[in-house]
N, C-alpha and C positions, 0 to 999 in steps of 0.2 A: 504494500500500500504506500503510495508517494505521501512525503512527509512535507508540510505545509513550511516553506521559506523562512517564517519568524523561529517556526519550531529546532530549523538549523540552525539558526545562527544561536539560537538559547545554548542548544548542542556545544556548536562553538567553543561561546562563552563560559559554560561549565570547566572544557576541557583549560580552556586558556587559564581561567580559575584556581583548578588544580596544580597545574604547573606554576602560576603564582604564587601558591601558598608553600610549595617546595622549596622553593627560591628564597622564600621570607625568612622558611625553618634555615636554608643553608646559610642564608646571609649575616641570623643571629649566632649559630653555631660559629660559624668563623671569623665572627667579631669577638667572641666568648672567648675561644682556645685560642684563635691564632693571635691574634690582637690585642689580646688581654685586655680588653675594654667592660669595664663596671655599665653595662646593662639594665637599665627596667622591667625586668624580664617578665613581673607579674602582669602591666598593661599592655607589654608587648605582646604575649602569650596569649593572653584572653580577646585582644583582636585579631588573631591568626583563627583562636577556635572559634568565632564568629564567623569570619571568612570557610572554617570546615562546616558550619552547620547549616549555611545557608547553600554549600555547595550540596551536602546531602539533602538540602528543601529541592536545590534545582534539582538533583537526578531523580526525587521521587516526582516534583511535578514532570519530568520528563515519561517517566515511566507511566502516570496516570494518563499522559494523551489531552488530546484537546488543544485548540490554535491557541495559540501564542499572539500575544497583541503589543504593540509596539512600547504601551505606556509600562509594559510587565518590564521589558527589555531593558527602558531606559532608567527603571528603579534598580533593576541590579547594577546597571553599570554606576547608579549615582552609591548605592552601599558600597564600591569597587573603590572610587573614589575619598569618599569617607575613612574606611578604614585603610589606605592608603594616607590619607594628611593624618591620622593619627599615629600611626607607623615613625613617618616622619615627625612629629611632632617632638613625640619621647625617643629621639638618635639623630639629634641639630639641625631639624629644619632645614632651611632652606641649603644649611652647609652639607648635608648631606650627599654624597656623590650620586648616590638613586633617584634625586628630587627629579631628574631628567623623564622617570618610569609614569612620570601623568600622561606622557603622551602617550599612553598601549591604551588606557579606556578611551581617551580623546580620540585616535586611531579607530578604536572597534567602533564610539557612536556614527563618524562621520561617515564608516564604511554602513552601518547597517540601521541604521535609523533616518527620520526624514530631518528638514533642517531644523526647524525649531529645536526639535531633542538633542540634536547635535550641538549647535550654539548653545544652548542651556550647558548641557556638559563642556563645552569651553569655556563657557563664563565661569562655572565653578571650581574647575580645575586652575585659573590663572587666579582667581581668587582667595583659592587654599593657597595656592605658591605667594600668593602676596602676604599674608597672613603670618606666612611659615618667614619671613626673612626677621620678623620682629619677637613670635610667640611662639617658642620650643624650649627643650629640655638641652640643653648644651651636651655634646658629646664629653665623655672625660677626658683632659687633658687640652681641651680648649681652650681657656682661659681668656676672661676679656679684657684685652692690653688697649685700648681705647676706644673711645666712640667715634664712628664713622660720621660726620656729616654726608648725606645722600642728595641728590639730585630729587627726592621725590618730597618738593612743599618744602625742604630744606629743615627736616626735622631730624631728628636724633635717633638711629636705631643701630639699636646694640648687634651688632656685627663681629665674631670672632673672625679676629685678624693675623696673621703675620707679618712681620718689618716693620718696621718704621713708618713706609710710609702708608699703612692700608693696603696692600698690593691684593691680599687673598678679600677683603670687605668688596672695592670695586669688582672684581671676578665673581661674587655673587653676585650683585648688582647687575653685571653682565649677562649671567645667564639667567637670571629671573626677565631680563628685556627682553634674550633670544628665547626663554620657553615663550613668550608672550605674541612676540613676531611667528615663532611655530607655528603655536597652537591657532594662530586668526589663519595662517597658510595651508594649515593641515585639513581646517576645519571645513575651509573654502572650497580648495581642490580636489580633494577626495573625497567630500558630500556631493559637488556635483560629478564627479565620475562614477559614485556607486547610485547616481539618480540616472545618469545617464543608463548604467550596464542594468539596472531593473527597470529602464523605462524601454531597451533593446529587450530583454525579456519578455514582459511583456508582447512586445511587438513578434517573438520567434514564437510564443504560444498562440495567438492569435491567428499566425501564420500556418501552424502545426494544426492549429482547430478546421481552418479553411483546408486546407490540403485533406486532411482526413473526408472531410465534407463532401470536397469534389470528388475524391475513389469514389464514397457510397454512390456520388448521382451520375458517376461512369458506370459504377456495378449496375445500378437502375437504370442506363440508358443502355446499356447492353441487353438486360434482360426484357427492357420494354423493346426494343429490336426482335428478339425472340419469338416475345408472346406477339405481336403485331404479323408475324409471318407465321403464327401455327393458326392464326384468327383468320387467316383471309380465305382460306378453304372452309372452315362451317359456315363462315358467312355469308358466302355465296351460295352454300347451300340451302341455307337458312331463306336469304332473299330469292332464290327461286320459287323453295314450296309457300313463301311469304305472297308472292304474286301468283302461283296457281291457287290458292285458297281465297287471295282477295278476286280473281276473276268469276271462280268456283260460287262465291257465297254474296256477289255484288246487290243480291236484289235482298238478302237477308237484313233486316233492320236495327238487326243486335249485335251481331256480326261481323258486318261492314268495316263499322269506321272503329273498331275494334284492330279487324286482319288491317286496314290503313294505317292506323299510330305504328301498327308492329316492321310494318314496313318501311312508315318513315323513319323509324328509330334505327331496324338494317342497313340503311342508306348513312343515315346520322355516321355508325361505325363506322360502315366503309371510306367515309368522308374523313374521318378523322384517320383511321390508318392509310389513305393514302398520301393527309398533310404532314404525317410523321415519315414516310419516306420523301416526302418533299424536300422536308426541315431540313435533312441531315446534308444535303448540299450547300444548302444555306449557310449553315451554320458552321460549316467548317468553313467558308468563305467568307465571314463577318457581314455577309450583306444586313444592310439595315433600309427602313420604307419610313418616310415623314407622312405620318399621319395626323389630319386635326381633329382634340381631343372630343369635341363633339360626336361628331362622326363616328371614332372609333369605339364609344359606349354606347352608341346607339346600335351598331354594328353586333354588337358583341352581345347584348340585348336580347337582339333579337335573334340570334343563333342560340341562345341559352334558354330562351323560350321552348324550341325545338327541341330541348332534350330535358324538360321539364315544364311542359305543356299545362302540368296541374296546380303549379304552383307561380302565380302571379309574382314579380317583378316591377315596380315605379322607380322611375326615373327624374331624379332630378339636376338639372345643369343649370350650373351655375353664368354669370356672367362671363369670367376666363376661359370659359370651356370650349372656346373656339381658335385655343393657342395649339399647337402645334406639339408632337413629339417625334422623337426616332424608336422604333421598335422593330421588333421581327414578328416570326410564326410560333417564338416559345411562349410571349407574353400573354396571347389570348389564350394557350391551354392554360396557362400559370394564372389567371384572371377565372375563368372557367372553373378551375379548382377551388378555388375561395366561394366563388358563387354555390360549388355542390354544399362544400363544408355551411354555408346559411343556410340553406334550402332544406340540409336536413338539420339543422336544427330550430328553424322555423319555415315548415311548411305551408303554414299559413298567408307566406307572403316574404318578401324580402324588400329593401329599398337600395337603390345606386345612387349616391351622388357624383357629380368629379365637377371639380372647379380648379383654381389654380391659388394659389402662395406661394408669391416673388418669383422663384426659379423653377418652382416644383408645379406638375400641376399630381392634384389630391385625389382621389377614387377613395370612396368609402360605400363600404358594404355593409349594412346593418341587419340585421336580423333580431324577432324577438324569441328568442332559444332562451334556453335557463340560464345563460353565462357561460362564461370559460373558467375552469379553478387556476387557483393564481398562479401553480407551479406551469399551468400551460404557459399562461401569458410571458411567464418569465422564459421559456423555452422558444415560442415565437418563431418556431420553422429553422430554430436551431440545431434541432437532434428529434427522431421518432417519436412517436407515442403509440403504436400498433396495438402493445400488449392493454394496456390504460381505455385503450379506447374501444378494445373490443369486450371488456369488462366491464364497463363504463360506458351506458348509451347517451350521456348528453355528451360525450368526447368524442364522438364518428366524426370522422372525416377530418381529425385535426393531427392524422400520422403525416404520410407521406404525400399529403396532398400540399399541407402547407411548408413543409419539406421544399418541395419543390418550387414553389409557387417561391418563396422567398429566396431559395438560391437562383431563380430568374431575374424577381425585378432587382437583386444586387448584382449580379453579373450586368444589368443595364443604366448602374449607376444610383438604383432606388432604394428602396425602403420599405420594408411590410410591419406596421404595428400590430396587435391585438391587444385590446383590454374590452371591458365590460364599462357599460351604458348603467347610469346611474339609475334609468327608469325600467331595466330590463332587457335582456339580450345583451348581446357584444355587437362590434365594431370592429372588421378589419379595415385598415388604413394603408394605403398607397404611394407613396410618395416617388413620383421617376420627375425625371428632370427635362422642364422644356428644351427644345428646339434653341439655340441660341439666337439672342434678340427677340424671345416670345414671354418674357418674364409681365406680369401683371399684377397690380398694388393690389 
């Protein structure tokens, strides 16, 4: 099971943790023995085991599972930080040769958090270092041979020195200005390069989701090739004993216009499997036809009528609706499709509108069905619903119809919305993009 981004990098930070805490135990050991340095070793020791018990909090939330959110992230790194200035606090401050180690959480926020948390944690990191040049535990054997006047307000802090003339006081000074020029440099530069590599993420998933997308609707235009060529022999079978029974039964009054629909409907198919061996020329050629929006839902209309005869259709056009588009032969079955997906779920009637906004012109199909549940809407001709829908009779027609219907009008530059009607039913929405120079306020 793929593990959710924030959840690695907690990972990470665990590990990084650990290894920190190593480093602390070995840094006091060999101040102890080899250095012979008098130690505070009971504050020292009790924020190391702070630092182990919070590592053992991380590995059990790690093990309990569940995302990880950014504000979790950026508390450990600030406890990271904390028991770091206290670290230094009690083993000289800012004089300390490790004070340089703020920049490893500075480092991990700007790598793995967004900006604010990262700025936050440099603000507080230069702030502990500011802190630490005045308020610590002097190392043993440091002694304070004078007071430094400093460039900062020109006030007094107590600086352990060597020589005469301050030489080691300005050298802190020093590197407390370059942790500060760092950390505004580190915090800068490599917040926006790990926004940059997760905003490319982003963009290679997205990429990976669409790719997946197109195999299925290659698998699905392969096997709708198929079944389109195993269809054309019943069908014309079908259509012939369809017209010896309509000539057989012409004078029958029940009959009749019975054997008729069944025929226009044989014809409907045949009509349609030979536009799908049309398409396929087409379409590997990019041809496109500039149609006016009017026209083309009137069109469309009225061919959908013919293949649901029982169920009434209203039309309404708007003022834009005589602007212009580029389309092919996918977009009226992909239109077609939406229209089944209403019809059956309100057969009672459907309504079309199309008009246009700005650059788009708009197609809405409304229907009064029971609603869409909300996981559809949020799927939106994303990914199937076969299994759902065939368990589920207010979801017909919302697998592979609108499937396809949305990987069309986005292959033409549009847009398919669903949601549901505050007063009942849903609303699919359309959005393809006029003709250039046909845009209308």
């Amino acid at each position: 099971m793929p593990c959710h981004p924030a959840n690695q990098s907690l990972r990470r930070l665990h590990v990084l943790r650990l290894i920190e805490i190593a480093g602390q135990l070995a840094a006091i050991a060999m101040a102890i023995l080899w250095l012979g340095l008098d130690l505070p070793l009971a504050p020292l020791f009790t924020v190391v085991a702070a630092l182990a018990v919070l590592s053992a909090f991380t590995w059990a939330r790690l093990r309990w599972g569940g995302p990880v959110v950014e504000p979790e992230l950026f508390a450990q790194l600030l406890v990271d930080v904390v028991a770091m200035s206290l670290l230094l606090y009690f083993t000289g401050g800012a004089t300390n040769p490790f004070v340089s180690l703020y920049l490893l959480p500075l480092s991990v926020a700007a790598a793995l958090l967004a900006a604010p948390y990262a700025w936050a944690i440099a603000a507080l990191t230069v702030a502990c270092y500011t802190l630490l040049l005045e308020y610590y535990v002097p190392l043993p054997g440091m002694e304070l041979q004078a007071p430094l006047t400093t460039l900062m307000g020109g006030g007094q802090r107590a600086l352990y020195m060597h020589g005469e003339h301050g030489q080691f006081g300005m050298h802190v000074l020093g590197m407390w200005l370059n942790f500060v020029i760092s950390a505004g440099l580190i915090t800068f530069f490599v917040q926006r390069i790990a926004a940059s590599l997760r905003a490319r993420e982003r963009e290679l998933a997205v990429a990976r989701e669409e790719a997946l997308r197109n195999e299925r609707i290659v698998a699905l235009g392969t096997l709708a090739a198929g079944t389109a060529h195993e269809l054309a022999t019943p069908l014309a079978t079908v259509a012939v004993v369809a017209a010896e029974l309509k000539d057989e039964f012409a004078d029958d009054p029940e009959l009749a216009p019975q054997l008729a629909l069944i025929r226009d409907q044989v014809d409907q198919c045949k009509a349609v499997l030979k536009r799908l061996v049309e398409s396929v020329g087409q379409l590997e050629g990019g041809v496109r036809r500039e149609v006016a929006l009017t026209d083309y839902v009137q069109a469309l209309a009225e061919r959908w009528r013919l293949l649901w005869p029982r169920t009434p259709v209203a039309l309404r056009l708007g003022t834009g609706a005589t602007a212009h588009l580029a389309i092919d032969d996918t977009l009226e079955q992909a239109l077609l499709n939406l229209l089944n997906n209403a019809a059956k779920a309100s057969p009672e009637g459907v309504e079309v509108s199309a008009d246009t906004e700005g650059e788009w012109a708009v197609l809405r199909i409304l229907d009064r069905g029971p609603g869409v549940p909300a996981d559809v809407v949020a799927a939106a001709g994303k990914r199937f619903l076969p299994e759902r829908s065939q368990a589920d009779p207010s979801r017909q027609g919302l697998g592979i119809g609108l499937f396809l219907a949305n990987a069309t009008v986005e292959r033409l530059g549009g847009q398919v919305r669903l949601k549901n009607r505050p007063d009942g039913g849903s609303v699919t929405e359309v959005r393809l993009p006029l003709v250039k120079g046909e845009g209308h306020a």
